[in-house]
C-alpha positions in Angstrom: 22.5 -9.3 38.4 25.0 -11.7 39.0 27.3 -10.5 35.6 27.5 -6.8 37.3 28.5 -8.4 41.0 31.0 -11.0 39.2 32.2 -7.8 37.1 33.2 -5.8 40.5 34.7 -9.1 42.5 37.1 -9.6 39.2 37.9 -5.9 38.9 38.6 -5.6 43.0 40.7 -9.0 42.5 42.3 -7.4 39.7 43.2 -4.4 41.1 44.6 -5.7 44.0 46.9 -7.9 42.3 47.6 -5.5 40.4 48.9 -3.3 43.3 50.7 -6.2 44.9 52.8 -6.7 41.8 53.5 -3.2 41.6 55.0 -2.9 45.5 56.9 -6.4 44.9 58.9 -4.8 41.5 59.5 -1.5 43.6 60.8 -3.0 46.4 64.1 -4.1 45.5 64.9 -0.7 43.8 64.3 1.7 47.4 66.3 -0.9 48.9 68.9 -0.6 46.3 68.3 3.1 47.1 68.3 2.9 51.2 71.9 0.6 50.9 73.3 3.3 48.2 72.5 6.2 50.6 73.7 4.7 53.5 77.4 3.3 51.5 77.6 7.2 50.2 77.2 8.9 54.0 79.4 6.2 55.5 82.0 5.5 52.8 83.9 9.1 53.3 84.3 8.5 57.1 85.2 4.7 56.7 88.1 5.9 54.5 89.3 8.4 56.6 89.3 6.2 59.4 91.0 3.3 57.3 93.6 6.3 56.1 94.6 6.7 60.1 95.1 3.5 60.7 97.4 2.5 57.8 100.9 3.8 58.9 100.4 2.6 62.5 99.6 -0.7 61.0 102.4 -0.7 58.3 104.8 0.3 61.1 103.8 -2.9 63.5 103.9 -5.1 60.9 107.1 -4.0 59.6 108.6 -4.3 63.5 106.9 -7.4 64.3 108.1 -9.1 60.8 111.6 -8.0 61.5 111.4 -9.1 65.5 110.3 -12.6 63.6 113.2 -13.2 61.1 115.7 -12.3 63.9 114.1 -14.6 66.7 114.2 -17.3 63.2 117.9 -16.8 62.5 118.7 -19.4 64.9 117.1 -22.0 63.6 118.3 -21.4 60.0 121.9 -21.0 61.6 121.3 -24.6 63.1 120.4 -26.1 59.7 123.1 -25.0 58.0 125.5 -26.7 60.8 123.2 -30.2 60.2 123.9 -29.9 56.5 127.4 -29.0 57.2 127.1 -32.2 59.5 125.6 -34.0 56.8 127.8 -33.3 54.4 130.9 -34.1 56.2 129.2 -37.7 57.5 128.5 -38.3 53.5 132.5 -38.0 52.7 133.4 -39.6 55.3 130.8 -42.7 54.7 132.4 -42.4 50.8 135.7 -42.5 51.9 135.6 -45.6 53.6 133.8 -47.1 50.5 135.1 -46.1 47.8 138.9 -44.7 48.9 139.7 -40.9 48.5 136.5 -39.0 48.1 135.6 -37.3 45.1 136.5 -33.6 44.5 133.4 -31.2 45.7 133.4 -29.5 41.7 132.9 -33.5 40.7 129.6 -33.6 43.2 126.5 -32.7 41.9 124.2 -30.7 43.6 121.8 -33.5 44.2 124.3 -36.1 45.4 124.9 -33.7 48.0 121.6 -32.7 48.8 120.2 -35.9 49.2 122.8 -37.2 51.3 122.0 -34.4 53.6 119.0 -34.8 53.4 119.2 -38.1 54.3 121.3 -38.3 57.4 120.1 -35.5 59.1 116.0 -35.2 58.1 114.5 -36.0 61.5 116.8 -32.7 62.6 115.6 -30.8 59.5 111.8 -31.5 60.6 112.4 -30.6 64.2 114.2 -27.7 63.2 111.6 -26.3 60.8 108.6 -27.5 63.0 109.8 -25.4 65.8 110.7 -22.4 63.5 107.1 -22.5 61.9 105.5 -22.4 65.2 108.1 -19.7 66.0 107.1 -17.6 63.3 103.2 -18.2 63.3 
């Protein structure tokens, strides 16, 4: 009696693990089938939506980018003047060196960069500190 009674147990056993296993390797395809549904109603009014909203968008951008590089100008216009500035203060420090400075076709562009740089860098970072906080 005991062989018949083990015989049902295993098969009941079986059978439900045998169900289980087959809801666990559906499950992930109607879910896969729920999210497609709900991407295919939703996707044509998301894009219609996002359509709308791109030349009002494009149009602000463009305005406020432009409103940017204008407020900026100033700041750019003041660098030039501190390399100007610079400049001027390297020929002058030359001059007094080393006699009659050299002609400006002689300098090289790095000679005259770096004395620029040089003299007036504590300007320069102000300068581009305050225009990076102006443009962000």
């Amino acid at each position: 009696m005991e062989e018949p009674e083990m015989q049902l147990k295993g098969k009941k056993v079986t059978d439900t693990f045998t169900e289980s296993i087959s809801v666990l390797a559906n499950e992930p395809s109607v879910a896969l089938y729920l999210l497609q549904e709900h991407v295919r109603r939703s996707l044509p009014e998301l894009a219609q939506h996002q359509a709308a909203m791109q030349p009002i968008y494009t149009a602000e951008y463009d305005r406020s980018a432009g409103k940017k590089l204008m407020d900026g100008s100033v700041y750019f216009r003041s660098v030039e003047g501190l390399l100007k500035q610079a400049i001027s203060i390297r020929d002058h420090m030359n001059a007094s060196l080393l006699g009659p400075p050299a002609p400006a076709a002689t300098l090289s562009r790095r000679d005259c960069l770096s004395a620029a740089l040089g003299t007036a860098a504590s300007c320069l970072f102000e300068n581009s500190f305050l225009l990076s906080k102006k443009l962000i």
